[in-house]
C-alpha positions as CSV (number, residue, x, y, z in Angstrom):
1,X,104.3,48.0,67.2
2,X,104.5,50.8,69.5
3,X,106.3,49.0,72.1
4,X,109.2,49.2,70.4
5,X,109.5,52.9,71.1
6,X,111.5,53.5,74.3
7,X,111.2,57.1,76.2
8,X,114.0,59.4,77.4
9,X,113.1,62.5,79.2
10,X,115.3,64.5,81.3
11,X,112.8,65.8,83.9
12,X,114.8,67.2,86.3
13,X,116.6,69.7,83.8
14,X,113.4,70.5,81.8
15,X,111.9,72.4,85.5
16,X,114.7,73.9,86.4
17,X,115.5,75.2,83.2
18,X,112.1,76.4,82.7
19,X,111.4,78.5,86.2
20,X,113.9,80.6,84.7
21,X,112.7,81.2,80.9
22,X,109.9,83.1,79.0
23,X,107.9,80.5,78.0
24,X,106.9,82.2,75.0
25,X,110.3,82.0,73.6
26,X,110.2,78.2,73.4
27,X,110.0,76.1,70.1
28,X,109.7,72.8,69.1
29,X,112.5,70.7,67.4
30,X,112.1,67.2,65.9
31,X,115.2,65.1,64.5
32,X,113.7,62.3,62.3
33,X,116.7,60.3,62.0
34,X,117.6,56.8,60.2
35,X,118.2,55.4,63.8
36,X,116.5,57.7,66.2
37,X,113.7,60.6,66.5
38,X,114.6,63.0,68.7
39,X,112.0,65.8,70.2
40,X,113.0,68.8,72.2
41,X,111.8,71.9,73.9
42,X,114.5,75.0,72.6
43,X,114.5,78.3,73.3
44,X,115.7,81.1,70.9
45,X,119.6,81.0,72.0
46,X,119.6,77.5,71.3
47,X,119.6,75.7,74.8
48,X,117.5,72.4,75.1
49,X,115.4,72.3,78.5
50,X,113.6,69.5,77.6
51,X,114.0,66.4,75.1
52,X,112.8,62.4,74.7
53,X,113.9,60.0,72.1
54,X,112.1,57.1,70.1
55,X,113.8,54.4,69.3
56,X,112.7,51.5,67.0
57,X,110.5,53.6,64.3
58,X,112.2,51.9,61.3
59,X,109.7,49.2,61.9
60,X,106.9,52.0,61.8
61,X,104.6,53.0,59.1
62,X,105.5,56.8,58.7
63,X,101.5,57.3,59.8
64,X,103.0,55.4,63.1
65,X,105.8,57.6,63.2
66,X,103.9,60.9,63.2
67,X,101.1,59.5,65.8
68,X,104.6,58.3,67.7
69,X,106.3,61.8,67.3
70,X,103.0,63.2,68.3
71,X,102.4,61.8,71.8
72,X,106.1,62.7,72.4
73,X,105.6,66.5,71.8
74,X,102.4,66.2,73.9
75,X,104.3,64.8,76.7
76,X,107.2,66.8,77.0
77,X,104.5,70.0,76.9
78,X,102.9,68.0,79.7
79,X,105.8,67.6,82.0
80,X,106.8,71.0,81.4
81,X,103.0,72.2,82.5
82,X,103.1,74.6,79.2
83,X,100.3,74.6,76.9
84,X,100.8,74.0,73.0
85,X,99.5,77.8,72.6
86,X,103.1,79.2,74.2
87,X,105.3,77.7,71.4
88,X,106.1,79.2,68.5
89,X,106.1,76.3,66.0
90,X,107.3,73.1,65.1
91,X,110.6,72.2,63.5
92,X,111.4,69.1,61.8
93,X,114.8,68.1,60.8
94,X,114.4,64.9,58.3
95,X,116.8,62.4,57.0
96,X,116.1,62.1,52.9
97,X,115.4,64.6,50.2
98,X,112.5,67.2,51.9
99,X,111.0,69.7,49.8
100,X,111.0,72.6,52.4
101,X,108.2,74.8,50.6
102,X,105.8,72.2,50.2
103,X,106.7,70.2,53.5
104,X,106.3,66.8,51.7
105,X,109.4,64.1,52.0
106,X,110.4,63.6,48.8
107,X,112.7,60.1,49.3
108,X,114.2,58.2,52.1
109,X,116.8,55.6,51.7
110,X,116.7,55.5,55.5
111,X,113.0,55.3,56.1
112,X,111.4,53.5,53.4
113,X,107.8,54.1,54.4
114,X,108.7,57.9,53.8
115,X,108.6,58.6,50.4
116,X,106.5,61.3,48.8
117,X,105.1,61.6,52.3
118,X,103.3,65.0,53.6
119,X,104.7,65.2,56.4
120,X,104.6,68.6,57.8
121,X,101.0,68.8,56.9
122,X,100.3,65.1,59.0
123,X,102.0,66.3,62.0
124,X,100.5,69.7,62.1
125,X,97.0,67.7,61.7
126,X,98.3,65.2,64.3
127,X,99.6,68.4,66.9
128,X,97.5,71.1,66.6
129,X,100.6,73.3,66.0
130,X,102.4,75.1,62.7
131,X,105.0,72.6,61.6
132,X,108.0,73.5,59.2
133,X,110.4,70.8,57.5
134,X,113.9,70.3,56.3
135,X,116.3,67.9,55.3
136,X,118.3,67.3,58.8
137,X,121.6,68.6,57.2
138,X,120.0,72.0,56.6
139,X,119.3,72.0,60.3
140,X,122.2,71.1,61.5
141,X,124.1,73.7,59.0
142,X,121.8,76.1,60.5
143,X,122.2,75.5,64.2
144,X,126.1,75.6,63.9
145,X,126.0,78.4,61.9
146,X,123.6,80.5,64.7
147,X,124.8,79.2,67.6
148,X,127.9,76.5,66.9
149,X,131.1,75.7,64.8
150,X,129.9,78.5,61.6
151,X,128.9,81.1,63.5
152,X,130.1,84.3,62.4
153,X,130.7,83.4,58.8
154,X,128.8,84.4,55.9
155,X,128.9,81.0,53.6
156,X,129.1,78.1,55.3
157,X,128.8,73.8,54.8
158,X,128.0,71.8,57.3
159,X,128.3,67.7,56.3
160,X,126.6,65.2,58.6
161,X,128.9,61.9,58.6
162,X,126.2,59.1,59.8
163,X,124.1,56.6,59.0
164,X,124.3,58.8,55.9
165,X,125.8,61.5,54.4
166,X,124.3,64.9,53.4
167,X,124.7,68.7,53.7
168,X,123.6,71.9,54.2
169,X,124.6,75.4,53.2
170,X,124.0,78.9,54.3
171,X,125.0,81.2,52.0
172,X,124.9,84.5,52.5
173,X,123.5,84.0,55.7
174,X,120.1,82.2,54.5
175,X,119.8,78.7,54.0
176,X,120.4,77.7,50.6
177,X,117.5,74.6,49.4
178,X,118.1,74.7,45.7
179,X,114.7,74.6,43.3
180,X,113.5,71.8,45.3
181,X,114.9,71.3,48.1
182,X,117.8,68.8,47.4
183,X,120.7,71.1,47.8
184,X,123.4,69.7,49.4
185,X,123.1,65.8,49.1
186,X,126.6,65.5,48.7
187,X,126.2,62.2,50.0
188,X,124.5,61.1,46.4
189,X,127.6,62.7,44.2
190,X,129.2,59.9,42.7
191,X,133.1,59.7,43.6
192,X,133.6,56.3,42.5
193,X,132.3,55.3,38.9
194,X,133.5,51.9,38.7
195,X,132.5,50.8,42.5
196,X,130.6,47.9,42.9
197,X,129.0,48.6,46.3
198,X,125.7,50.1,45.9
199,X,124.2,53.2,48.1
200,X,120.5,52.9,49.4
201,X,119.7,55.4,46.4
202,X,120.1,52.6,43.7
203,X,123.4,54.0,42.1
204,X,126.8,52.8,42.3
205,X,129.8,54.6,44.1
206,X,128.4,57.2,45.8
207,X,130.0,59.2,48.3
208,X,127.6,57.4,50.9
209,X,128.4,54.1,49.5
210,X,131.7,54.8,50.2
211,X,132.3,56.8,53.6
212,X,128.5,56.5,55.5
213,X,128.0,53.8,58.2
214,X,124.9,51.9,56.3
215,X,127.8,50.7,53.6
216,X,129.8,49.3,56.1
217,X,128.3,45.9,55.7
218,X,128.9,46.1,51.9
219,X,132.4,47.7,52.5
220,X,133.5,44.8,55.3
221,X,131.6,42.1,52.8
222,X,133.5,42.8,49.5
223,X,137.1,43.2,51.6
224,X,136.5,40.1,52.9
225,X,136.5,38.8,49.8
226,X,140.0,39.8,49.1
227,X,143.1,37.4,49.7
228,X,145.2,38.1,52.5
229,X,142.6,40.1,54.6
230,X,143.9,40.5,58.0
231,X,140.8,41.3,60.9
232,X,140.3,40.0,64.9
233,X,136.9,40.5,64.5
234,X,134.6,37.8,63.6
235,X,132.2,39.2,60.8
236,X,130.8,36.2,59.7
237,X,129.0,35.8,63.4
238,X,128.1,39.4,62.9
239,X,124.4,40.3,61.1
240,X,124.5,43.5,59.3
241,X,123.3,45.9,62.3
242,X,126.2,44.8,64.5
243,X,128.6,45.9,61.3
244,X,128.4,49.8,62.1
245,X,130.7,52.7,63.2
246,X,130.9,51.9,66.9
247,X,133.0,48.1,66.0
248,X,135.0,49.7,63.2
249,X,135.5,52.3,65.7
250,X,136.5,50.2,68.0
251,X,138.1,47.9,65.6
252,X,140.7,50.7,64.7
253,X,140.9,51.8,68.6
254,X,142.4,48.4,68.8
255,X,144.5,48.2,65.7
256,X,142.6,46.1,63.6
257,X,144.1,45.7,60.2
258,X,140.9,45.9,58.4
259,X,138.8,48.1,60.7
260,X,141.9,50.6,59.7
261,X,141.9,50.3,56.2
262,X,138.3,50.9,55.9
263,X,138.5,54.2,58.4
264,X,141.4,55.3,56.5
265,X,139.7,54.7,53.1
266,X,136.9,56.4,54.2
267,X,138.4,59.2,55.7
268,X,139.5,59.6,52.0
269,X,136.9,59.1,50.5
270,X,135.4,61.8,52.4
271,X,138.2,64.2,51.6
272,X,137.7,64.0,47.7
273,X,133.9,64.8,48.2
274,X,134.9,67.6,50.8
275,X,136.8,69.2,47.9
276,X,134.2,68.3,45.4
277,X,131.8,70.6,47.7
278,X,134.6,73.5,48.0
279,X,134.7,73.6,44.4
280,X,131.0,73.8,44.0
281,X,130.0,76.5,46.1
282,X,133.3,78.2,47.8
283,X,132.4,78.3,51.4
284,X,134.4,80.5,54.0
285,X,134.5,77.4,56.7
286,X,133.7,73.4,56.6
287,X,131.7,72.0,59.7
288,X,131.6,68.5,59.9
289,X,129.6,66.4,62.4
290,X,127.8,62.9,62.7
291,X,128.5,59.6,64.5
292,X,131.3,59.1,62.7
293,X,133.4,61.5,63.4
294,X,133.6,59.6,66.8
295,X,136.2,57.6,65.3
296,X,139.0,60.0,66.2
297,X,141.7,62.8,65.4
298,X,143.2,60.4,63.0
299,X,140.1,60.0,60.8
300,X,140.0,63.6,61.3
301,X,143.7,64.6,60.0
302,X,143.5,61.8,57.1
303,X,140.5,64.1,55.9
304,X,142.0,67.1,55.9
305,X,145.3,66.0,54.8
306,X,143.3,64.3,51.4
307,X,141.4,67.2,50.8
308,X,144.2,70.4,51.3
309,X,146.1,67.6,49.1
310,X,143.4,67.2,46.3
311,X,142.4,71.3,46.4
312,X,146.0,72.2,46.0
313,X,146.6,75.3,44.4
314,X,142.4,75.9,43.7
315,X,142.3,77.1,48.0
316,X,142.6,81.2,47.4
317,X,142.0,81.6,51.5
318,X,142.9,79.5,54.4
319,X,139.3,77.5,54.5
320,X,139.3,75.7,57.6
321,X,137.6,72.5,58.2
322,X,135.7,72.0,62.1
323,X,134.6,69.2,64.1
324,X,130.7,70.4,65.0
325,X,130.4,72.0,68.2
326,X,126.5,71.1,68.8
327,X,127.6,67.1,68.1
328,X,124.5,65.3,68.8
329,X,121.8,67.9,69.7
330,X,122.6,70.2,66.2
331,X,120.4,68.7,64.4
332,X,117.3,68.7,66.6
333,X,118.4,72.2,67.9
334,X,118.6,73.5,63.9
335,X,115.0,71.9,63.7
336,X,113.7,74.0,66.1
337,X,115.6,77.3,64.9
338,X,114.0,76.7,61.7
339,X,110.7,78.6,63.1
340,X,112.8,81.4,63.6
341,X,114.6,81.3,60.1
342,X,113.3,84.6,57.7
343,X,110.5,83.7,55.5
C-alpha cells in the first residue's frame, strides 16, 4: 500500500531557512486533504521552511494514513537536524466534519475510512508530540485572517472551493466552531431542492453537489444527457478522475460550450451560497480559495456579479469578496497556527 505514497521535500530551502530561525518558534502543520496530505515545518509569522506531500492515501486505511503522516513529520524533523522536543505542537487541518474539542473526525465524504476516527489522539500516540485538529476550512480561515487576504478584520469567512466545499469563520477575532464543530459546512446547505445530483453527504442539491469539483462527473453526466449538448471533449473515453477542475478548466480556456456552462453555472451557484453565508453571520470581508478558483477572473466576476445581485439592498457596507492570498499552502500554514490559537 505504502508505495503509493510519493515524497516532496524541498531540502535546499528547509537549511537555509532554518540557519536563520529560533528553532523553538517552529510548529507543525498537517493538511489532510481529499487528494493530498500535506506536512510542513512553520514558524510563528507563517513562513514554511520545510514541507513533503503524500499522495495516494485515499487507498489507505486512516490507521495507514496516520503511520504515513507519521514517518513524514519524522522525516522532515530529520532533515532539518531538530529534535521533536523544539516544536511547539502539531496542527492538523482535515477535510470533513472535525470536532475540534474532542479531536475525533466526525465524517468524511472525502475519506471514507475517516469517520468517527480519533484522530488527534492516534497521531499524538503515533508522534510523540501534542496534536490539535480542525476542519481544513477553519485553518485556512485562520491563516488568511493572521497572516493573508482577512487580515486586519474582525469577522471574517473564508470558503475553500475544491474537491469540496466548506468554511470557516473568525469572529471576533476567534475561530468560531459551533457546539460541535460543524460550523461553516456551507458546502452541505442545500441551494437546490429539486436537483437530482447527489453530494457525497447523501442529500440532494447541495451547494457541493452543485459548484465542488467531486460533482463534476455527475454535473458533465446528466448534461450530457440533454439534447443539443455542444462539447470538443470526449467524456465518454474519460473515467470519472479525469472529469475534474483542471479539463473543465481548460475546457472553458478553450471555449468549450459545455465546459462554459458548467463554470458559469457554478460560479452561480456559488454566488447564491456566498450570500446565503452573508445573511447568516454578516462578515466584514469574503476570502475565497481552493483549486477552483484556478479557473479564472471570469468565474471570479460571475460570482460576485450573482451574489451583489442576489444581496441587493440586504449589503449595509461595501463587503468585499478576495481571492486567498496563501492559495495552496493556507491551509497547511492555518494547521500549524492552530497551536498558537488562544485556548
Amino acid at each position: 500500500m505504502l508505495a503509493l505514497i510519493s515524497l516532496e521535500v524541498h531540502r535546499q530551502n528547509c537549511l537555509i531557512s532554518l540557519r536563520r530561525l529560533d528553532i523553538k518558534s517552529l510548529l507543525c502543520g498537517v493538511d489532510l486533504g481529499g487528494t493530498k496530505v500535506v506536512c510542513a515545518l512553520v514558524t510563528r509569522k507563517g513562513e514554511i521552511v520545510a514541507r513533503n506531500e503524500i499522495r495516494g492515501h485515499k487507498a489507505l486505511t486512516a490507521d495507514q494514513t496516520v503511520h504515513a503522516v507519521s514517518s513524514h513529520i519524522e522525516q522532515l524533523l530529520s532533515e532539518a537536524n531538530i529534535s521533536k522536543e523544539e516544536i511547539q505542537g502539531i496542527g492538523v487541518g482535515a477535510c470533513g466534519h472535525v470536532n475540534h474539542d474532542t479531536g475525533i473526525v466526525i465524517t468524511n465524504s472525502q475519506l471514507r475510512d475517516f469517520r468517527s476516527y480519533p484522530l488527534a489522539q492516534k497521531l499524538s500516540e503515533a508522534v510523540g508530540l501534542d496534536v490539535v485538529i480542525d476542519n481544513d476550512a477553519n485553518a485556512q480561515a485562520y491563516a488568511e485572517y493572521l497572516f493573508g487576504s482577512a487580515q486586519g478584520f474582525f469577522t471574517a469567512a473564508f470558503v475553500t472551493v475544491s474537491t469540496g466545499i466548506g468554511a470557516g469563520y473568525v469572529i471576533n477575532g476567534r475561530l468560531f466552531r459551533g457546539s460541535s464543530g460543524i460550523a461553516g459546512e456551507v458546502g452541505h446547505t442545500i441551494i437546490n431542492p429539486h436537483s437530482t445530483i447527489r453530494c457525497g453527504c447523501g442529500n440532494y442539491g447541495c451547494l457541493f453537489a452543485h459548484a465542488a469539483g467531486q460533482s463534476l462527473p455527475q454535473v458533465v453526466g446528466q448534461k450530457l444527457l440533454q439534447p443539443g449538448v455542444e462539447t470538443h471533449i470526449e467524456f465518454s473515453k474519460l473515467d470519472d478522475l479525469e472529469i475534474n477542475g483542471e479539463l473543465i478548466g481548460k475546457g472553458f480556456e478553450e471555449g468549450d460550450p459545455l465546459c462554459t456552462e458548467i463554470v458559469m453555472e457554478y460560479a452561480d451557484y456559488l454566488g447564491i451560497g456566498l450570500q446565503n453565508l452573508f445573511q447568516m453571520i454578516d462578515p466584514d470581508v469574503i476570502v475565497i480559495g481552493g483549486g477552483l478558483t484556478n479557473w479564472g477572473e471570469r468565474y471570479l466576476d460571475r460570482i460576485r456579479t450573482r451574489f451583489y445581485r442576489t444581496a441587493g439592498r440586504m449589503l449595509s457596507h461595501p463587503l468585499e469578496i478576495r481571492l486567498a492570498k496563501l492559495l495552496a499552502n493556507a491551509a497547511v500554514i492555518g494547521a500549524a497556527a492552530l497551536v498558537m490559537e488562544p485556548k
